[in-house]
N, C-alpha and C positions, 0 to 999 in steps of 0.2 A: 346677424351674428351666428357663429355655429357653437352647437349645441357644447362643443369641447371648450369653449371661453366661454360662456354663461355659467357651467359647471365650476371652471376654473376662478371665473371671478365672484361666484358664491362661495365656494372652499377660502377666497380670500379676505372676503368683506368678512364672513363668519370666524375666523382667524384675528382678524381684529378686534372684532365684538368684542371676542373672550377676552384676549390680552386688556383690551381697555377696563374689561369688570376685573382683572385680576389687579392691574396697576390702582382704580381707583379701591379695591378692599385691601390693597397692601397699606393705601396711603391714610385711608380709616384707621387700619391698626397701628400702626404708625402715631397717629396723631391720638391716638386712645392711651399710647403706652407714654409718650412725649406726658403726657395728663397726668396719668399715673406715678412716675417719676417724680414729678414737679409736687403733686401733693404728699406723696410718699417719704420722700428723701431729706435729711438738710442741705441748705446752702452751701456754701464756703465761708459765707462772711456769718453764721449760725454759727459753724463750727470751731471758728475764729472766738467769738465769742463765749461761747461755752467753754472751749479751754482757758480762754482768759480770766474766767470765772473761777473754773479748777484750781488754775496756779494758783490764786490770790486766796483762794481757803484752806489750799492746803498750807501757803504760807501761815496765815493766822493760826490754825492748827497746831504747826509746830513751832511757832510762835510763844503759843499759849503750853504744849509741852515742857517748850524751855523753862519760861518761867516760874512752872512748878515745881522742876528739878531744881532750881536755882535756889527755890525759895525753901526746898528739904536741905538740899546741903549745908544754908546758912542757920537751919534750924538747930 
């Protein structure tokens, strides 16, 4: 082999190396923030819930407002 393709296919193989540590710390981070997200964040079906909770206290709320107006006016 001449010295010009040894050089060349060092510059290559070394080329790769990096790209391959860089693909697999992308896909670390990647899967560190996927982690984070998931502990972090609510659902859909959390949030579903919780609102469904909301609605149903604020109705009783004003529920229980009414009937204290109700119960003044007939006072």
């Amino acid at each position: 082999m001449e010295p010009d393709w040894i050089n060349a296919s060092v510059g290559v193989i070394s080329l790769v190396i990096i790209l391959a540590g860089l693909v697999f710390k992308q896909a670390k981070e990647l899967s560190d923030y996927k982690t984070h997200v998931a502990e972090t964040y609510a659902t859909k079906e959390e949030v579903k819930d919780l609102t469904e909770r909301l609605e149903r206290q604020i109705e009783t709320g004003f529920n229980r407002v009414y009937e204290i107006l109700s119960k003044r006016e007939t006072a």
